[in-house]
Gaussian input, Z-matrix of N, CA and C with variables (Angstrom, degrees):
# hf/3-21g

backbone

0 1
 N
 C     1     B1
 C     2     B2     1     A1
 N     3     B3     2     A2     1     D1
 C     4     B4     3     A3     2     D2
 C     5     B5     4     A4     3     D3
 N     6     B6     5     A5     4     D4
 C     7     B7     6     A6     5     D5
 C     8     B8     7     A7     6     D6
 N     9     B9     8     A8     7     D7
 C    10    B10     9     A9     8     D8
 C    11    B11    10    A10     9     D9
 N    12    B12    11    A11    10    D10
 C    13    B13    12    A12    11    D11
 C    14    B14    13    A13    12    D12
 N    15    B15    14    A14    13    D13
 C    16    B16    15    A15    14    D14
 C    17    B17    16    A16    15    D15
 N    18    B18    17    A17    16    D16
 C    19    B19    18    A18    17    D17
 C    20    B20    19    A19    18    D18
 N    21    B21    20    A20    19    D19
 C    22    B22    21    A21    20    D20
 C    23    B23    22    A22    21    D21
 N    24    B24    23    A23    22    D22
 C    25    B25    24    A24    23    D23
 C    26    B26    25    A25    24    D24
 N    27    B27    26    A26    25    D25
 C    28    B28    27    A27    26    D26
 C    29    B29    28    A28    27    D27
 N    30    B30    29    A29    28    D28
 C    31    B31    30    A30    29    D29
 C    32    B32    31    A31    30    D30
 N    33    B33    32    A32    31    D31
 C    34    B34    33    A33    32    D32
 C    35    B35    34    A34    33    D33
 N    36    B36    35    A35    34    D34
 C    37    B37    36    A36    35    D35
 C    38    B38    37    A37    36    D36
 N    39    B39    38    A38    37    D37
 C    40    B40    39    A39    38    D38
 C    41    B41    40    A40    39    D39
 N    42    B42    41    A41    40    D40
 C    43    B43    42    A42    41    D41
 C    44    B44    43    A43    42    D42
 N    45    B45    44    A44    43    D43
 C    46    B46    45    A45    44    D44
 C    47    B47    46    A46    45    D45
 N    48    B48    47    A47    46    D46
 C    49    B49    48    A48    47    D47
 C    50    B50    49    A49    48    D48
 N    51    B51    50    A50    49    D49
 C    52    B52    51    A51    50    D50
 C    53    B53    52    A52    51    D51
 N    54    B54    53    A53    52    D52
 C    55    B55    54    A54    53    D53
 C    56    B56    55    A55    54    D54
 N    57    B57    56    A56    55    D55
 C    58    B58    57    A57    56    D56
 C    59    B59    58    A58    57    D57
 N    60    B60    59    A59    58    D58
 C    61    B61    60    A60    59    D59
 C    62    B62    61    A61    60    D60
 N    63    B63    62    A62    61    D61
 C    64    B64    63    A63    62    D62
 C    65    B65    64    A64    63    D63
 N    66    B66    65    A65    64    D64
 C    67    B67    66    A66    65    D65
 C    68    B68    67    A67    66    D66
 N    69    B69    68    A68    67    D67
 C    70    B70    69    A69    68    D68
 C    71    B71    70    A70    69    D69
 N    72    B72    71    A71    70    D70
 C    73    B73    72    A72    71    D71
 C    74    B74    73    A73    72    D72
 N    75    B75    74    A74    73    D73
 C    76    B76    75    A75    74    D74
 C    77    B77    76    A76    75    D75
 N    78    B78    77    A77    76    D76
 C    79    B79    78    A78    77    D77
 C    80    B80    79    A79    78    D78
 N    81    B81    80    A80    79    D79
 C    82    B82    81    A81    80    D80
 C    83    B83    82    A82    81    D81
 N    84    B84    83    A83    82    D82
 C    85    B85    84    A84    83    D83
 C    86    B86    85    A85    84    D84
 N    87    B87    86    A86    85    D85
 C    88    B88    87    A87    86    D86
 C    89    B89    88    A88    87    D87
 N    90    B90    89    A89    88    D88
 C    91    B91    90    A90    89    D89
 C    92    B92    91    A91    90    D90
 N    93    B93    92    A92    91    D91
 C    94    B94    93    A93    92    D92
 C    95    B95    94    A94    93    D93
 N    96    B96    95    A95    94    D94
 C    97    B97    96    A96    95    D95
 C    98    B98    97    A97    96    D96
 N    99    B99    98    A98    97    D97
 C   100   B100    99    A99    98    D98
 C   101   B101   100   A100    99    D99
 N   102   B102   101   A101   100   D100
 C   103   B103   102   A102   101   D101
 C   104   B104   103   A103   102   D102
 N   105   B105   104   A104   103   D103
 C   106   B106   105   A105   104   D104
 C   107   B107   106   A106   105   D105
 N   108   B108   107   A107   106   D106
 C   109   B109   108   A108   107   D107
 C   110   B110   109   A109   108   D108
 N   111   B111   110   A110   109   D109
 C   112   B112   111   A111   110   D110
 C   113   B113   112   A112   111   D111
 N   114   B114   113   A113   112   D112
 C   115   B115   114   A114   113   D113
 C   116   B116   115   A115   114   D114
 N   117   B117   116   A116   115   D115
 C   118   B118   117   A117   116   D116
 C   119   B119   118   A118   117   D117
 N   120   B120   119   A119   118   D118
 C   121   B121   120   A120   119   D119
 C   122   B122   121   A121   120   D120
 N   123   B123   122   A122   121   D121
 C   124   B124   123   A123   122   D122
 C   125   B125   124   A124   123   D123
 N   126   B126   125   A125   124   D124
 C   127   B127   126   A126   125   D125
 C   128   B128   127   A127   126   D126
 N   129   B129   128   A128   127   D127
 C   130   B130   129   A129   128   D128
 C   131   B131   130   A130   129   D129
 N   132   B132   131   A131   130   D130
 C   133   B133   132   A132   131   D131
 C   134   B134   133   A133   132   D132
 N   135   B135   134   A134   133   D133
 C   136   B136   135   A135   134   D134
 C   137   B137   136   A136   135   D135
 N   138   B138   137   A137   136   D136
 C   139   B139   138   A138   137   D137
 C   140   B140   139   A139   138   D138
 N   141   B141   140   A140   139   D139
 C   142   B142   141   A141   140   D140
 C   143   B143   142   A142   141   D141
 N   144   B144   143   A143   142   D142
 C   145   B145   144   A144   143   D143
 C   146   B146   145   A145   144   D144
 N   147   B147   146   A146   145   D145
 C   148   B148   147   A147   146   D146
 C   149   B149   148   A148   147   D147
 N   150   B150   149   A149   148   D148
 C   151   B151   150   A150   149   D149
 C   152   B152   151   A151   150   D150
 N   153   B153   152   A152   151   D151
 C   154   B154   153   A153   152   D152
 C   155   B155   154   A154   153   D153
 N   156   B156   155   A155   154   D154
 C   157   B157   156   A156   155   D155
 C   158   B158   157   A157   156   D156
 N   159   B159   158   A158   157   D157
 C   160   B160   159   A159   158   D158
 C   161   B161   160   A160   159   D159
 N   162   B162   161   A161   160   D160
 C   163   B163   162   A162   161   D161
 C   164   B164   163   A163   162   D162
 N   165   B165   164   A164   163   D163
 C   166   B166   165   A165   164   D164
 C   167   B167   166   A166   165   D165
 N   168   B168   167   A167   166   D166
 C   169   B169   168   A168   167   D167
 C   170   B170   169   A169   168   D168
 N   171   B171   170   A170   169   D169
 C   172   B172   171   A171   170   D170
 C   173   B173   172   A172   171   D171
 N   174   B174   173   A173   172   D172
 C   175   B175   174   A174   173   D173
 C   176   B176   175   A175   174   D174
 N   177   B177   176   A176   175   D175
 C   178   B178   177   A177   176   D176
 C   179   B179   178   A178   177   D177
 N   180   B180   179   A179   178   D178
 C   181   B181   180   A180   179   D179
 C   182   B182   181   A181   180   D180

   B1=1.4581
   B2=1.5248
   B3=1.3643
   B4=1.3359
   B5=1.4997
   B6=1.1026
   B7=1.6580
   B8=1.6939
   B9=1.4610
   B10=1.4739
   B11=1.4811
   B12=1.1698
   B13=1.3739
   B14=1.4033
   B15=1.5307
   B16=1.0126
   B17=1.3085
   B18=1.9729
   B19=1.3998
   B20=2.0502
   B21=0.9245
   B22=1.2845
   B23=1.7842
   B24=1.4458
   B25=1.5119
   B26=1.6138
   B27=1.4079
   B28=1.2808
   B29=1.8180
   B30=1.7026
   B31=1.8884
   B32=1.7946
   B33=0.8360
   B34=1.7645
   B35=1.6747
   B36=0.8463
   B37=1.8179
   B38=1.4729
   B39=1.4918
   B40=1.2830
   B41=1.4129
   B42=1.4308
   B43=1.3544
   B44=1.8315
   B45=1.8447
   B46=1.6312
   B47=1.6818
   B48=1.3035
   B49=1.2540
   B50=1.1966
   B51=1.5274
   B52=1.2864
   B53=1.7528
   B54=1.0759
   B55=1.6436
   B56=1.7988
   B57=1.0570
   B58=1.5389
   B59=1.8325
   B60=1.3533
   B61=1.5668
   B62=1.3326
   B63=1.7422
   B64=1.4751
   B65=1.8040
   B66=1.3116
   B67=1.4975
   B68=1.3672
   B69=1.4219
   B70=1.9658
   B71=1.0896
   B72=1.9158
   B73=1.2435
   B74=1.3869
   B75=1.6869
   B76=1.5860
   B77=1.9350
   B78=1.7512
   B79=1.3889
   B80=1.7172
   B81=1.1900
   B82=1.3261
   B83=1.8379
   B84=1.3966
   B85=1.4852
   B86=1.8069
   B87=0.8812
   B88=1.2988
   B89=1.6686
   B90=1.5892
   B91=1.6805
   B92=1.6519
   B93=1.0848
   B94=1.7945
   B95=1.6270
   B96=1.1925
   B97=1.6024
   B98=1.1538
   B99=1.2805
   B100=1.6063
   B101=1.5208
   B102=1.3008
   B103=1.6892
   B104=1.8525
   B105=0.5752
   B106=1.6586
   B107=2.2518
   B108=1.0666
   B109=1.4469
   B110=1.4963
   B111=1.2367
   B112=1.8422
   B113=1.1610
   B114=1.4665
   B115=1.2741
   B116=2.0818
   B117=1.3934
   B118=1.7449
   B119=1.5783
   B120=1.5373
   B121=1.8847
   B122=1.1294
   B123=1.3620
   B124=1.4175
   B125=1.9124
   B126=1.1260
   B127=1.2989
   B128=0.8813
   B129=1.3628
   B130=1.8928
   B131=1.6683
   B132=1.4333
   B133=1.4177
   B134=1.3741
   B135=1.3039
   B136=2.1163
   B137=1.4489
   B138=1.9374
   B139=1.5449
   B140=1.4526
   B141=1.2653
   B142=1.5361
   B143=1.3636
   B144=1.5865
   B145=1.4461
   B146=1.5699
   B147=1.0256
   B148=1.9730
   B149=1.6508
   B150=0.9746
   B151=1.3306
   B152=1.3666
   B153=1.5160
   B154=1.5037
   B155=1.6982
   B156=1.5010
   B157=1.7234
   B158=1.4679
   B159=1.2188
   B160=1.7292
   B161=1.6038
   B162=1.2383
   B163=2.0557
   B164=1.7193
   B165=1.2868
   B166=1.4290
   B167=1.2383
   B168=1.5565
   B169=1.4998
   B170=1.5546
   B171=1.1742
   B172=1.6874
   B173=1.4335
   B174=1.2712
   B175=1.4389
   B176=1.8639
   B177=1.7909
   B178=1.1074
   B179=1.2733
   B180=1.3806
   B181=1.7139
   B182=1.5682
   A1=110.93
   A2=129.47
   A3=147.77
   A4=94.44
   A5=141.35
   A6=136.87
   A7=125.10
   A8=99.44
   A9=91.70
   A10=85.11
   A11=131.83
   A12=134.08
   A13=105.08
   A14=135.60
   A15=126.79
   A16=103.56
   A17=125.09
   A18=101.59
   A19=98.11
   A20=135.22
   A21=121.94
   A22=127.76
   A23=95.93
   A24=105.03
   A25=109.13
   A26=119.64
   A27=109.17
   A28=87.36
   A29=94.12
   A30=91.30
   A31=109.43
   A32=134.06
   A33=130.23
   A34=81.49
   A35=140.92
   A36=115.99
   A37=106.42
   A38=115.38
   A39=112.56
   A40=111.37
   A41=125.87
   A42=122.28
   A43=97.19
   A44=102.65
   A45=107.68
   A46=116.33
   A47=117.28
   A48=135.29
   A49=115.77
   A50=137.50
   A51=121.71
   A52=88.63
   A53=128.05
   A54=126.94
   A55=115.02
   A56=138.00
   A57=137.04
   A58=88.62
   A59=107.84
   A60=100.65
   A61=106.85
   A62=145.65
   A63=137.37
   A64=101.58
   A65=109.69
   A66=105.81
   A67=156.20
   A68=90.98
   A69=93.41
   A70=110.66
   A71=153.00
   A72=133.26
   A73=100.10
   A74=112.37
   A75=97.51
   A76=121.86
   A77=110.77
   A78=72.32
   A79=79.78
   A80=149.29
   A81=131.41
   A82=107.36
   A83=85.86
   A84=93.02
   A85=98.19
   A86=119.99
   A87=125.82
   A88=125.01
   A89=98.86
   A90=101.82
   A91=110.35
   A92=108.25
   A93=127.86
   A94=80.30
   A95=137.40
   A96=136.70
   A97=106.31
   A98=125.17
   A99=106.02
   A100=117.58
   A101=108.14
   A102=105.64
   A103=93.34
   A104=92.68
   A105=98.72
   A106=100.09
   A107=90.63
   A108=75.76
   A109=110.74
   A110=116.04
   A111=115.91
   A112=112.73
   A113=122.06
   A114=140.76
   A115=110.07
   A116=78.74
   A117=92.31
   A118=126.11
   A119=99.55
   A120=93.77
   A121=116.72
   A122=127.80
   A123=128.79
   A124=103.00
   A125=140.09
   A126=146.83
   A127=95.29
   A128=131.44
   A129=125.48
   A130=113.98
   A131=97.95
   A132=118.90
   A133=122.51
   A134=97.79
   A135=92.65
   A136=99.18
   A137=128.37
   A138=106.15
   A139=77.92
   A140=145.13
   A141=135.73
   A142=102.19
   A143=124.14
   A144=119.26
   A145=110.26
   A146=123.42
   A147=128.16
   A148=86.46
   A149=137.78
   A150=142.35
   A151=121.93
   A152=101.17
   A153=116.60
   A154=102.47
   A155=115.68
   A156=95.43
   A157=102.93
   A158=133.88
   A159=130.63
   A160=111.23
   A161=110.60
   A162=123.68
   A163=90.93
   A164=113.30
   A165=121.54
   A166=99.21
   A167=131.54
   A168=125.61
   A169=111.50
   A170=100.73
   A171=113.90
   A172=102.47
   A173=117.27
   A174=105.59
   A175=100.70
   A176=120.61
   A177=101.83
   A178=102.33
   A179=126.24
   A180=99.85
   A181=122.26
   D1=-54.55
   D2=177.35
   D3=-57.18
   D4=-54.93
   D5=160.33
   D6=-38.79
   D7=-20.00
   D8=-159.68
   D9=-99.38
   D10=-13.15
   D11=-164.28
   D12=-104.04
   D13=-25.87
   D14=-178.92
   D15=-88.96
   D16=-18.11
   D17=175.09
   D18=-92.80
   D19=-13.63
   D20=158.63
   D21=-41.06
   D22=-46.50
   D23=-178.75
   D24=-87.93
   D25=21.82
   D26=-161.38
   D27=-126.51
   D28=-48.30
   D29=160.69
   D30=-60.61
   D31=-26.93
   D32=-172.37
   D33=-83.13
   D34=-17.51
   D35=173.47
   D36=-85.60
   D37=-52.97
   D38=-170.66
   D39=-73.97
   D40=-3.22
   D41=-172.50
   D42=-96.27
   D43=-38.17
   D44=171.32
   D45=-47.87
   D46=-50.29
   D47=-174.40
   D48=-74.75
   D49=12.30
   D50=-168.01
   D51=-106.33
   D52=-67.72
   D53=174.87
   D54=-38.00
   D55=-9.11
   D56=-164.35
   D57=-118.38
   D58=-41.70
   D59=-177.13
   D60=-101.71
   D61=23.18
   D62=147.77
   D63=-112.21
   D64=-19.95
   D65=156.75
   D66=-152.80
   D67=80.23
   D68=-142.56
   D69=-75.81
   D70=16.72
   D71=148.08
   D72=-74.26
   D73=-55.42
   D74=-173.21
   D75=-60.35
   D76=1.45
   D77=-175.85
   D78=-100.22
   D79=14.66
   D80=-172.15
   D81=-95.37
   D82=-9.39
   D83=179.95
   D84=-83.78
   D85=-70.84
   D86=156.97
   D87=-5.58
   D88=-54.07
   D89=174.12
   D90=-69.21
   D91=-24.32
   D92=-156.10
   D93=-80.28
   D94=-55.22
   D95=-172.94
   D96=-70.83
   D97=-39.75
   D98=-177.86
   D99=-99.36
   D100=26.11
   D101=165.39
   D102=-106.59
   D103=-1.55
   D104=-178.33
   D105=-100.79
   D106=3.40
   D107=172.19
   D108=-107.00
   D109=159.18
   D110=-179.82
   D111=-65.03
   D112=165.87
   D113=-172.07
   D114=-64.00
   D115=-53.42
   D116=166.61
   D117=-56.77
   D118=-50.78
   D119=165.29
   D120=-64.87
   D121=-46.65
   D122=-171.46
   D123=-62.00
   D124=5.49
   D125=177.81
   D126=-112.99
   D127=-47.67
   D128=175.91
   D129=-38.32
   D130=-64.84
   D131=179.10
   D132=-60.37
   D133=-28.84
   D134=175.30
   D135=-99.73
   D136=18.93
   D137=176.61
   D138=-108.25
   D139=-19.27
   D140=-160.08
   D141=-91.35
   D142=-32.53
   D143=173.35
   D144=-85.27
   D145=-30.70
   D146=146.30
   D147=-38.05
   D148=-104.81
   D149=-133.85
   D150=-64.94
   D151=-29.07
   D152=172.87
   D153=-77.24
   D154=-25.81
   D155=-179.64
   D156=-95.41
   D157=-52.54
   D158=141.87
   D159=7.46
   D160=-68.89
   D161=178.57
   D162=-49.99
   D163=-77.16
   D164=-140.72
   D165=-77.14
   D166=-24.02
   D167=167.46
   D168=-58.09
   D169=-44.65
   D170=177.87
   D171=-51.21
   D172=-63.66
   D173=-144.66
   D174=-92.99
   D175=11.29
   D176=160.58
   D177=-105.46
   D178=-55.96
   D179=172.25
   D180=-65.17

C-alpha cells in the first residue's frame, strides 16, 4: 500500500514539473494570475480537479 502511494506521488511530481520545465515564463505568468484569483474560485477549482481525478480514478480502476 505505502508503495503504491509513493509511486503515485512521485508521478504527481513528474507530471507537476513537466509545464514549469518546457515553459517557464508562461507558467510564471500563470502563477502571477492565480494568486490574483479569490479565495472562493480558487476552492471552485481545486473541488473540480478533486472531482475530475475522483471520475477518472474511478473509471480506470
Amino acid at each position: 500500500m505505502i508503495q503504491h502511494l509513493l509511486v503515485a506521488f512521485c508521478l504527481m511530481l513528474i507530471l507537476e514539473g513537466i509545464l514549469p520545465f518546457l515553459y517557464p515564463q508562461r507558467w510564471r505568468k500563470l502563477v502571477v494570475q492565480l494568486a490574483q484569483i479569490s479565495d472562493r474560485h480558487m476552492r471552485l477549482l481545486g473541488l473540480a480537479s478533486m472531482l475530475l481525478g475522483l471520475g477518472l480514478l474511478l473509471l480506470v480502476r
